[in-house]
N, C-alpha and C positions, 0 to 999 in steps of 0.2 A: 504493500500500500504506500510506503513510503515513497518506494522508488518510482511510483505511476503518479503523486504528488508533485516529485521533483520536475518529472517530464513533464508534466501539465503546466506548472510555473516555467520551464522552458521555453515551451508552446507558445503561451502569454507573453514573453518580453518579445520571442521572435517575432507575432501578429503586431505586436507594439510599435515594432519598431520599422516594418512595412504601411502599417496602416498611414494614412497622409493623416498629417493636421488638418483641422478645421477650415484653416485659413489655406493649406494647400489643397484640401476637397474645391474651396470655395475658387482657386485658378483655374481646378482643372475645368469646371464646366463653360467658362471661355471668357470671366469675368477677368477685367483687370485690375488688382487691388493699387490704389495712391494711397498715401498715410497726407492728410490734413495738419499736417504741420513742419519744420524746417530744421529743428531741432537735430542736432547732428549724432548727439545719442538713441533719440529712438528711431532716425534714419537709419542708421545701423543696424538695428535691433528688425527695422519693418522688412528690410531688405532679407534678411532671414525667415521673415515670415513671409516672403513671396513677394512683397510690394515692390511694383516698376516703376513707381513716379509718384510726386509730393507736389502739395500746393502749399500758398504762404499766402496770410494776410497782414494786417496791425495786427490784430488780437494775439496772434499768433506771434509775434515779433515781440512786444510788449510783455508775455510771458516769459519769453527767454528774457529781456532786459531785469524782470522783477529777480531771477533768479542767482544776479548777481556776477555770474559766470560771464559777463561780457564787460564788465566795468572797466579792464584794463583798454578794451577795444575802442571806449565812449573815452577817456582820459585821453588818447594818442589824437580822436578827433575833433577835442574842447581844445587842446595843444596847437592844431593845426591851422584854429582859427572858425571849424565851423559854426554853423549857428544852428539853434536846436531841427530845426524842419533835414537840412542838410546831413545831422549826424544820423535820425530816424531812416533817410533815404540810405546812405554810405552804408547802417550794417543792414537793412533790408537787402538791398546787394550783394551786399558780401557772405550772409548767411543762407540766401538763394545760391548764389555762383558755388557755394562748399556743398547744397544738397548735389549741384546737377553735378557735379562731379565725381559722388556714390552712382549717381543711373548713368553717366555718358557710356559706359560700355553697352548698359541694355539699349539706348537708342542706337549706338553703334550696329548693333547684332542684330535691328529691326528696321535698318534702314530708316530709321526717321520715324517709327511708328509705335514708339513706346520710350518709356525712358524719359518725362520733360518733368518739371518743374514749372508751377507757376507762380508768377510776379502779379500783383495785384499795385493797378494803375493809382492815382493820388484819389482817396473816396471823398475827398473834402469836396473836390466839385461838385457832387451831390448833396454837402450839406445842404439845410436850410438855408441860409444866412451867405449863401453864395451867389454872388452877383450877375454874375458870367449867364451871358444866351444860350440860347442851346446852340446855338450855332458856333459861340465863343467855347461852348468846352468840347464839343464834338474837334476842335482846330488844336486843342491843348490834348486833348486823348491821342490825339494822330500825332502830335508832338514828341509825346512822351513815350505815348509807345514804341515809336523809332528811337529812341533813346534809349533805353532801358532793355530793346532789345538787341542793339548793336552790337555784332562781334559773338554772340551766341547761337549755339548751336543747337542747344537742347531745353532752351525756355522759353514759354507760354504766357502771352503778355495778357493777363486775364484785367476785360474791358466787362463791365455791366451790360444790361438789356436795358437802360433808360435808354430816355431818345437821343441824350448828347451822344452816348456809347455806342447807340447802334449808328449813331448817324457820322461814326468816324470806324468804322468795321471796311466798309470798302474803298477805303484810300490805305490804309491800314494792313490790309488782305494784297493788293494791288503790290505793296512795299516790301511783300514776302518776308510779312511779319507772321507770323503763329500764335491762334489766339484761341481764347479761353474766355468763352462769352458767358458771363455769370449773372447769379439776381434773377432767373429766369423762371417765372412761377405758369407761363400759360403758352398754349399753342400760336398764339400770336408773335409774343416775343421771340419765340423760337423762328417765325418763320420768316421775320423780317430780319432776322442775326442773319439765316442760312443764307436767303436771298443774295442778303448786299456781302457776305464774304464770298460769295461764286461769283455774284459782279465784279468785285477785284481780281479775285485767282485771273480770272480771265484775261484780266489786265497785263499781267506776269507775264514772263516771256515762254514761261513754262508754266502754263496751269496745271500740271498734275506732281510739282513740287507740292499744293495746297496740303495741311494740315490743318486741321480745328476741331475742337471740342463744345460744347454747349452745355453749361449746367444745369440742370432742372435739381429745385430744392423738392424736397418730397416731405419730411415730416413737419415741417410749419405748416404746411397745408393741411394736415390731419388734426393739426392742435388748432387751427384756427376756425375749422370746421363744427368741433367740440366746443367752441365755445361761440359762434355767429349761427350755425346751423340744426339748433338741437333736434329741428324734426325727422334728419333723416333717421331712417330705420337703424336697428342694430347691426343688422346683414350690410347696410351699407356704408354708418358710420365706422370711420378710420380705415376705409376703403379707397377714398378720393383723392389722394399723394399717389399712391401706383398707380392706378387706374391712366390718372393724369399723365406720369411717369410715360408709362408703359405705350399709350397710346401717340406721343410726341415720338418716340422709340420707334413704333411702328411707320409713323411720317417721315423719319429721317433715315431709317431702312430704304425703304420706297425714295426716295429722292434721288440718293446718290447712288443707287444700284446700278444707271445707265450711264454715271459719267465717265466711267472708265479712269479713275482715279487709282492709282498703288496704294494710295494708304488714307487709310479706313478716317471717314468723319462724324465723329465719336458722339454720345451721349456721355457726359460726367452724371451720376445719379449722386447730389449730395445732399446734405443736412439728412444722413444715414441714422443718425442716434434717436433712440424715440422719446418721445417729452410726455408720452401719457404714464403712466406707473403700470396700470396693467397689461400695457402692450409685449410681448416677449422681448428681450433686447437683440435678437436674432433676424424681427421683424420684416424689416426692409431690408436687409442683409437676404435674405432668403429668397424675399418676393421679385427680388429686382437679378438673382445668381442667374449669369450665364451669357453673357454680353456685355460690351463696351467697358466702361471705366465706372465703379466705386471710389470715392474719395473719402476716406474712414479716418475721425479722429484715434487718435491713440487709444484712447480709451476704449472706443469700441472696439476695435481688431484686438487688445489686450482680454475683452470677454469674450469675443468669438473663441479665439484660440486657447481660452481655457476650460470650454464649452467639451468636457471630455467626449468622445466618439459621435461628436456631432460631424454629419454628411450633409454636403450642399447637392442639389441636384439642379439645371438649369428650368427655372421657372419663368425667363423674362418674358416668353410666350402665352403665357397661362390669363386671360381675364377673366375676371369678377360673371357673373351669371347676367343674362342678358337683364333682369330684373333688377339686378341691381347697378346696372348701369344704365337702364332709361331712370331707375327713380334719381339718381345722383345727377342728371343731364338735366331734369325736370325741376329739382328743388334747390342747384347749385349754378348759383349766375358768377360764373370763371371769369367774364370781366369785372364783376364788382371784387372778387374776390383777387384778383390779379392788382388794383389799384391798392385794397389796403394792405394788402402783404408787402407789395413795393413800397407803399408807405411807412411802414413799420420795418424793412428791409434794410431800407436806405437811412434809416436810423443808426441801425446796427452798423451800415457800413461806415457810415461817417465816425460815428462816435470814439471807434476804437483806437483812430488813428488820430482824435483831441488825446485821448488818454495816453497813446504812446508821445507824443509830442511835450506833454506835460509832464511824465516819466522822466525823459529825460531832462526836462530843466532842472526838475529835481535833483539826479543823479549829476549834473551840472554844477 
Protein backbone atom coordinates (compact mmCIF):
# COMPACT_ATOMS: atom_id res chain seq x y z
CA UNK A 1 0.00 0.00 0.00
CA UNK A 2 2.71 2.13 0.73
CA UNK A 3 4.49 1.63 -2.31
CA UNK A 4 1.16 2.25 -4.61
CA UNK A 5 0.82 5.67 -2.38
CA UNK A 6 4.38 6.65 -3.23
CA UNK A 7 3.43 6.04 -7.17
CA UNK A 8 0.31 7.80 -6.91
CA UNK A 9 2.05 11.16 -5.39
CA UNK A 10 4.57 10.53 -8.38
CA UNK A 11 1.79 10.59 -10.68
CA UNK A 12 0.53 13.89 -9.18
CA UNK A 13 3.75 16.05 -9.37
CA UNK A 14 4.27 14.59 -12.97
CA UNK A 15 0.32 15.61 -14.08
CA UNK A 16 1.42 18.87 -12.13
CA UNK A 17 3.97 19.71 -13.78
CA UNK A 18 2.52 19.01 -17.43
CA UNK A 19 -0.67 20.57 -16.68
CA UNK A 20 -0.55 24.47 -18.13
CA UNK A 21 -1.22 27.36 -15.67
CA UNK A 22 -4.36 29.06 -15.77
CA UNK A 23 -2.93 31.85 -17.35
CA UNK A 24 -1.05 29.51 -19.98
CA UNK A 25 -4.65 27.54 -20.59
CA UNK A 26 -6.00 31.12 -20.96
CA UNK A 27 -2.95 31.76 -24.26
CA UNK A 28 -3.43 28.62 -25.58
CA UNK A 29 -7.03 29.38 -26.61
CA UNK A 30 -5.75 32.25 -28.86
CA UNK A 31 -6.19 35.19 -26.36
CA UNK A 32 -3.23 37.42 -25.98
CA UNK A 33 -2.54 38.32 -22.32
CA UNK A 34 -0.86 42.46 -21.78
CA UNK A 35 -0.40 43.15 -17.97
CA UNK A 36 -1.99 46.81 -17.35
CA UNK A 37 0.88 48.34 -15.91
CA UNK A 38 4.92 49.37 -16.59
CA UNK A 39 6.35 48.37 -13.43
CA UNK A 40 9.55 46.52 -14.29
CA UNK A 41 9.11 43.90 -11.48
CA UNK A 42 5.92 42.42 -12.38
CA UNK A 43 6.82 42.93 -16.16
CA UNK A 44 9.13 40.24 -15.24
CA UNK A 45 7.16 38.27 -13.22
CA UNK A 46 3.91 38.70 -16.25
CA UNK A 47 6.29 37.72 -18.84
CA UNK A 48 6.52 34.24 -17.10
CA UNK A 49 3.08 34.19 -16.80
CA UNK A 50 2.80 34.27 -20.67
CA UNK A 51 2.15 38.05 -21.18
CA UNK A 52 3.23 39.65 -24.64
CA UNK A 53 2.69 43.22 -24.09
CA UNK A 54 1.86 46.06 -21.40
CA UNK A 55 0.14 49.35 -21.28
CA UNK A 56 0.95 52.48 -19.18
CA UNK A 57 -1.16 55.29 -18.00
CA UNK A 58 -0.69 58.21 -14.96
CA UNK A 59 -2.22 56.19 -12.46
CA UNK A 60 -0.11 53.60 -13.32
CA UNK A 61 3.12 55.90 -13.26
CA UNK A 62 2.01 57.76 -10.03
CA UNK A 63 2.04 54.36 -8.27
CA UNK A 64 5.46 53.52 -9.08
CA UNK A 65 6.46 57.30 -8.09
CA UNK A 66 4.54 56.76 -4.56
CA UNK A 67 6.79 53.78 -4.13
CA UNK A 68 9.77 55.49 -3.78
CA UNK A 69 11.85 53.28 -5.81
CA UNK A 70 12.32 56.02 -8.53
CA UNK A 71 13.26 59.09 -6.28
CA UNK A 72 16.94 58.87 -7.31
CA UNK A 73 15.54 59.20 -11.17
CA UNK A 74 13.18 62.51 -10.20
CA UNK A 75 16.60 64.05 -8.19
CA UNK A 76 18.91 63.78 -11.47
CA UNK A 77 15.75 65.54 -13.28
CA UNK A 78 14.90 68.43 -10.59
CA UNK A 79 19.14 68.71 -11.12
CA UNK A 80 18.73 69.06 -14.80
CA UNK A 81 16.58 71.85 -14.41
CA UNK A 82 13.16 70.33 -15.34
CA UNK A 83 9.86 71.58 -14.32
CA UNK A 84 7.39 69.34 -12.63
CA UNK A 85 4.88 68.41 -16.12
CA UNK A 86 8.50 67.63 -17.86
CA UNK A 87 9.83 65.25 -15.17
CA UNK A 88 6.11 63.39 -15.15
CA UNK A 89 6.69 63.05 -19.15
CA UNK A 90 10.96 62.03 -18.89
CA UNK A 91 10.11 58.98 -16.49
CA UNK A 92 6.75 58.05 -18.32
CA UNK A 93 9.28 57.51 -21.13
CA UNK A 94 11.68 56.16 -19.62
CA UNK A 95 9.70 53.40 -17.79
CA UNK A 96 7.68 52.61 -21.10
CA UNK A 97 11.15 52.40 -23.21
CA UNK A 98 12.41 49.79 -20.01
CA UNK A 99 9.00 47.66 -20.52
CA UNK A 100 9.38 47.57 -24.46
CA UNK A 101 12.52 46.25 -24.10
CA UNK A 102 11.37 42.98 -21.81
CA UNK A 103 8.79 42.27 -25.38
CA UNK A 104 11.17 43.80 -28.22
CA UNK A 105 12.05 40.02 -28.82
CA UNK A 106 8.34 39.00 -28.84
CA UNK A 107 7.55 41.69 -31.57
CA UNK A 108 10.79 40.68 -33.13
CA UNK A 109 9.48 36.94 -33.58
CA UNK A 110 5.81 38.27 -34.71
CA UNK A 111 7.00 40.49 -37.09
CA UNK A 112 5.34 43.49 -35.70
CA UNK A 113 2.29 41.79 -34.32
CA UNK A 114 2.69 41.39 -30.77
CA UNK A 115 5.02 42.52 -28.34
CA UNK A 116 4.03 46.70 -27.87
CA UNK A 117 3.76 48.65 -25.01
CA UNK A 118 1.42 51.56 -24.68
CA UNK A 119 2.13 55.37 -24.19
CA UNK A 120 -0.97 57.19 -23.00
CA UNK A 121 -1.10 60.70 -24.89
CA UNK A 122 -1.36 64.02 -22.32
CA UNK A 123 -5.38 63.39 -20.80
CA UNK A 124 -5.27 66.81 -19.51
CA UNK A 125 -6.63 67.81 -22.93
CA UNK A 126 -9.69 66.35 -21.92
CA UNK A 127 -9.97 67.90 -18.75
CA UNK A 128 -12.76 70.05 -17.86
CA UNK A 129 -11.02 73.21 -17.40
CA UNK A 130 -9.36 72.83 -20.90
CA UNK A 131 -9.41 75.53 -23.21
CA UNK A 132 -8.38 74.07 -26.53
CA UNK A 133 -11.04 73.31 -29.64
CA UNK A 134 -11.54 70.24 -30.69
CA UNK A 135 -9.95 71.09 -33.51
CA UNK A 136 -6.81 72.72 -31.28
CA UNK A 137 -6.34 69.26 -29.55
CA UNK A 138 -7.04 66.83 -32.21
CA UNK A 139 -3.41 69.25 -33.89
CA UNK A 140 -1.65 68.78 -30.23
CA UNK A 141 -2.63 64.69 -30.37
CA UNK A 142 -1.06 64.50 -33.86
CA UNK A 143 1.79 66.43 -32.36
CA UNK A 144 2.53 64.48 -29.62
CA UNK A 145 1.88 61.44 -30.80
CA UNK A 146 4.73 61.98 -33.45
CA UNK A 147 6.73 62.80 -30.68
CA UNK A 148 6.41 60.37 -28.38
CA UNK A 149 6.43 57.99 -30.93
CA UNK A 150 9.74 58.64 -32.78
CA UNK A 151 12.43 56.23 -33.05
CA UNK A 152 10.27 53.25 -31.65
CA UNK A 153 9.62 50.30 -32.74
CA UNK A 154 7.42 48.56 -30.55
CA UNK A 155 5.18 51.37 -28.93
CA UNK A 156 1.51 52.14 -29.18
CA UNK A 157 0.61 55.76 -28.92
CA UNK A 158 -2.74 55.07 -27.06
CA UNK A 159 -5.13 58.25 -28.38
CA UNK A 160 -8.87 58.35 -26.77
CA UNK A 161 -12.22 57.89 -28.61
CA UNK A 162 -13.25 61.71 -27.88
CA UNK A 163 -13.72 63.75 -30.91
CA UNK A 164 -10.36 65.78 -30.51
CA UNK A 165 -8.68 61.94 -30.54
CA UNK A 166 -10.59 60.45 -33.19
CA UNK A 167 -10.23 63.50 -35.17
CA UNK A 168 -6.25 63.25 -35.04
CA UNK A 169 -6.39 59.04 -35.67
CA UNK A 170 -5.98 59.67 -39.51
CA UNK A 171 -3.18 62.00 -39.81
CA UNK A 172 -1.73 60.06 -37.15
CA UNK A 173 -2.32 56.60 -38.94
CA UNK A 174 -1.08 58.34 -42.21
CA UNK A 175 2.57 59.13 -40.10
CA UNK A 176 2.85 55.36 -39.52
CA UNK A 177 2.28 55.81 -36.15
CA UNK A 178 0.70 52.64 -34.14
CA UNK A 179 -2.13 53.21 -32.16
CA UNK A 180 -4.12 52.33 -29.35
CA UNK A 181 -7.51 53.97 -29.43
CA UNK A 182 -8.88 53.88 -25.96
CA UNK A 183 -12.12 55.28 -23.79
CA UNK A 184 -14.09 53.32 -26.14
CA UNK A 185 -17.42 52.20 -24.51
CA UNK A 186 -19.81 51.96 -27.98
CA UNK A 187 -20.13 50.80 -31.49
CA UNK A 188 -19.91 54.15 -32.65
CA UNK A 189 -16.79 55.18 -31.31
CA UNK A 190 -15.22 52.08 -32.47
CA UNK A 191 -16.29 52.67 -35.88
CA UNK A 192 -15.38 56.03 -36.41
CA UNK A 193 -11.55 55.05 -34.70
CA UNK A 194 -11.50 52.07 -37.54
CA UNK A 195 -12.69 54.36 -40.35
CA UNK A 196 -10.20 57.38 -40.03
CA UNK A 197 -7.04 54.93 -39.19
CA UNK A 198 -7.75 52.98 -42.64
CA UNK A 199 -8.01 56.45 -44.17
CA UNK A 200 -4.49 57.19 -43.13
CA UNK A 201 -2.89 53.54 -43.40
CA UNK A 202 -3.83 54.24 -46.95
CA UNK A 203 -2.11 57.34 -46.99
CA UNK A 204 1.39 55.21 -46.12
CA UNK A 205 3.26 54.32 -48.77
CA UNK A 206 2.74 50.96 -47.40
CA UNK A 207 -0.74 50.38 -46.06
CA UNK A 208 -0.20 46.86 -44.95
CA UNK A 209 2.68 48.17 -42.46
CA UNK A 210 -0.91 49.35 -40.60
CA UNK A 211 -1.12 48.05 -36.99
CA UNK A 212 -3.97 49.15 -34.30
CA UNK A 213 -5.61 48.02 -31.41
CA UNK A 214 -9.16 49.49 -30.16
CA UNK A 215 -10.02 49.28 -26.55
CA UNK A 216 -13.57 48.50 -25.57
CA UNK A 217 -13.85 48.86 -21.54
CA UNK A 218 -16.22 46.09 -20.42
CA UNK A 219 -16.88 46.13 -16.67
CA UNK A 220 -17.82 49.93 -16.04
CA UNK A 221 -20.58 49.01 -18.25
CA UNK A 222 -21.94 46.21 -16.03
CA UNK A 223 -21.48 48.57 -12.81
CA UNK A 224 -23.14 51.30 -14.50
CA UNK A 225 -25.97 49.36 -15.74
CA UNK A 226 -26.60 48.01 -11.95
CA UNK A 227 -26.95 51.05 -10.99
CA UNK A 228 -28.89 53.43 -14.12
CA UNK A 229 -30.71 50.28 -15.32
CA UNK A 230 -32.34 48.38 -12.53
CA UNK A 231 -35.20 46.87 -14.69
CA UNK A 232 -33.29 44.78 -16.64
CA UNK A 233 -33.94 41.17 -15.88
CA UNK A 234 -31.59 38.82 -13.82
CA UNK A 235 -30.62 36.78 -17.03
CA UNK A 236 -29.79 39.95 -18.57
CA UNK A 237 -28.23 42.01 -15.97
CA UNK A 238 -24.32 42.08 -15.95
CA UNK A 239 -24.61 40.62 -19.34
CA UNK A 240 -24.23 44.20 -21.20
CA UNK A 241 -20.16 44.79 -21.16
CA UNK A 242 -19.62 41.30 -23.24
CA UNK A 243 -22.47 41.32 -25.17
CA UNK A 244 -21.31 44.98 -26.07
CA UNK A 245 -17.60 43.55 -26.01
CA UNK A 246 -18.26 40.60 -28.17
CA UNK A 247 -20.58 42.18 -30.79
CA UNK A 248 -17.82 45.32 -31.64
CA UNK A 249 -15.58 41.95 -31.94
CA UNK A 250 -17.72 40.57 -34.32
CA UNK A 251 -17.67 44.01 -36.44
CA UNK A 252 -14.04 44.22 -36.53
CA UNK A 253 -13.61 40.47 -37.46
CA UNK A 254 -15.83 41.21 -40.46
CA UNK A 255 -14.16 44.52 -41.42
CA UNK A 256 -10.63 43.76 -41.93
CA UNK A 257 -11.18 40.17 -43.04
CA UNK A 258 -10.95 41.43 -46.93
CA UNK A 259 -8.04 43.95 -46.56
CA UNK A 260 -5.57 41.74 -46.81
CA UNK A 261 -3.43 43.06 -44.11
CA UNK A 262 -0.25 40.73 -42.39
CA UNK A 263 -1.07 41.73 -39.03
CA UNK A 264 -4.14 41.34 -37.33
CA UNK A 265 -6.21 44.62 -36.18
CA UNK A 266 -6.93 43.86 -32.69
CA UNK A 267 -9.68 44.37 -30.20
CA UNK A 268 -7.94 45.26 -26.58
CA UNK A 269 -10.87 43.89 -24.00
CA UNK A 270 -10.03 46.15 -20.93
CA UNK A 271 -11.37 47.21 -17.49
CA UNK A 272 -11.07 43.06 -17.05
CA UNK A 273 -11.40 43.37 -13.12
CA UNK A 274 -15.04 43.03 -11.99
CA UNK A 275 -16.59 45.97 -9.51
CA UNK A 276 -19.63 43.92 -8.41
CA UNK A 277 -18.76 41.59 -5.29
CA UNK A 278 -20.79 38.74 -6.48
CA UNK A 279 -19.60 38.55 -9.87
CA UNK A 280 -16.64 35.50 -10.18
CA UNK A 281 -13.36 37.33 -10.42
CA UNK A 282 -12.74 34.98 -13.55
CA UNK A 283 -15.78 36.61 -15.04
CA UNK A 284 -14.78 38.49 -18.02
CA UNK A 285 -11.51 36.80 -18.19
CA UNK A 286 -13.54 33.66 -19.35
CA UNK A 287 -16.37 35.21 -21.29
CA UNK A 288 -14.01 37.33 -23.55
CA UNK A 289 -10.98 33.65 -23.69
CA UNK A 290 -9.88 33.08 -27.14
CA UNK A 291 -9.17 36.04 -29.27
CA UNK A 292 -7.37 39.34 -29.79
CA UNK A 293 -5.72 41.07 -26.76
CA UNK A 294 -6.74 41.02 -22.72
CA UNK A 295 -5.08 43.82 -20.80
CA UNK A 296 -5.12 42.46 -17.18
CA UNK A 297 -4.14 44.55 -14.05
CA UNK A 298 -1.64 42.79 -11.91
CA UNK A 299 -3.98 41.83 -9.66
CA UNK A 300 -6.08 40.04 -11.64
CA UNK A 301 -3.69 37.70 -13.71
CA UNK A 302 -2.11 37.23 -9.98
CA UNK A 303 -5.83 35.49 -9.02
CA UNK A 304 -6.30 33.90 -12.36
CA UNK A 305 -3.13 32.04 -11.95
CA UNK A 306 -3.64 31.08 -8.53
CA UNK A 307 -7.08 29.97 -9.46
CA UNK A 308 -5.76 26.07 -8.95
CA UNK A 309 -6.76 23.66 -12.03
CA UNK A 310 -8.64 26.33 -13.52
CA UNK A 311 -9.12 25.65 -17.64
CA UNK A 312 -9.82 28.48 -20.03
CA UNK A 313 -11.70 27.34 -23.17
CA UNK A 314 -12.26 29.92 -26.15
CA UNK A 315 -15.75 31.60 -25.44
CA UNK A 316 -15.32 34.80 -27.54
CA UNK A 317 -17.92 33.32 -29.94
CA UNK A 318 -20.47 32.39 -27.49
CA UNK A 319 -23.61 35.03 -27.14
CA UNK A 320 -26.08 35.65 -24.53
CA UNK A 321 -29.65 34.00 -25.76
CA UNK A 322 -31.42 35.60 -28.20
CA UNK A 323 -33.99 36.93 -25.39
CA UNK A 324 -31.71 38.30 -23.73
CA UNK A 325 -30.20 40.21 -26.19
CA UNK A 326 -33.52 41.90 -27.61
CA UNK A 327 -34.41 42.77 -23.98
CA UNK A 328 -30.98 44.40 -23.34
CA UNK A 329 -31.38 46.23 -27.10
CA UNK A 330 -34.87 47.28 -25.93
CA UNK A 331 -34.29 48.63 -22.24
CA UNK A 332 -30.48 49.85 -22.89
CA UNK A 333 -30.10 53.30 -24.91
CA UNK A 334 -25.99 52.72 -25.68
CA UNK A 335 -25.95 56.32 -26.65
CA UNK A 336 -27.00 57.76 -23.55
CA UNK A 337 -25.04 55.35 -21.80
CA UNK A 338 -21.83 55.87 -24.03
CA UNK A 339 -22.01 60.00 -23.16
CA UNK A 340 -22.15 59.25 -19.33
CA UNK A 341 -19.50 56.74 -19.09
CA UNK A 342 -17.33 59.19 -21.31
CA UNK A 343 -18.22 61.58 -18.85
CA UNK A 344 -17.28 59.94 -15.81
CA UNK A 345 -14.33 58.33 -18.04
CA UNK A 346 -12.77 61.23 -18.82
CA UNK A 347 -12.67 62.15 -15.30
CA UNK A 348 -10.70 59.28 -14.57
CA UNK A 349 -8.60 60.02 -17.23
CA UNK A 350 -7.74 63.40 -16.54
CA UNK A 351 -7.58 63.23 -12.86
CA UNK A 352 -4.63 60.85 -12.48
CA UNK A 353 -2.30 62.79 -14.35
CA UNK A 354 -3.24 66.34 -11.80
CA UNK A 355 -2.40 63.79 -9.08
CA UNK A 356 0.83 62.59 -10.71
CA UNK A 357 1.96 66.12 -11.41
CA UNK A 358 1.22 67.09 -7.81
CA UNK A 359 3.35 63.91 -6.65
CA UNK A 360 6.00 65.01 -7.94
CA UNK A 361 6.02 68.75 -6.68
CA UNK A 362 5.91 67.07 -3.79
CA UNK A 363 8.80 64.73 -4.05
CA UNK A 364 10.38 68.03 -5.55
Amino acid sequence: MAIRNETNTLTDHRMESIMPTPLESLVSTGTKLWLDSVDPDLVKSNLEFGATGATSNPAIVSDLIKTGRFDDDISTLVEKGLDDEAIAWALTDSLVSNAQKSFAAINEQTNGNDGYVSFELDPLLEAADCELSTEERSAKYIETGKQWAAGHTNRMIKVPATPGGLGALEELAAAGVTLNVTLIFSAEQYQTARDNIWKGAQRREDPKTLKSVYSIFISRIDAYTVKKISELSDAAQGEVGVLNAKRIWQENQKFWSDKGLPLQQEMIFASMGTKLPEDPKDKYVSALAGSDIQTNPPEVNETIQNMSGKTFTSRIAEMPSEAVQNEIDEKVNFNQMETDLMEEGLKKFADPQNSLLKLIAEKR
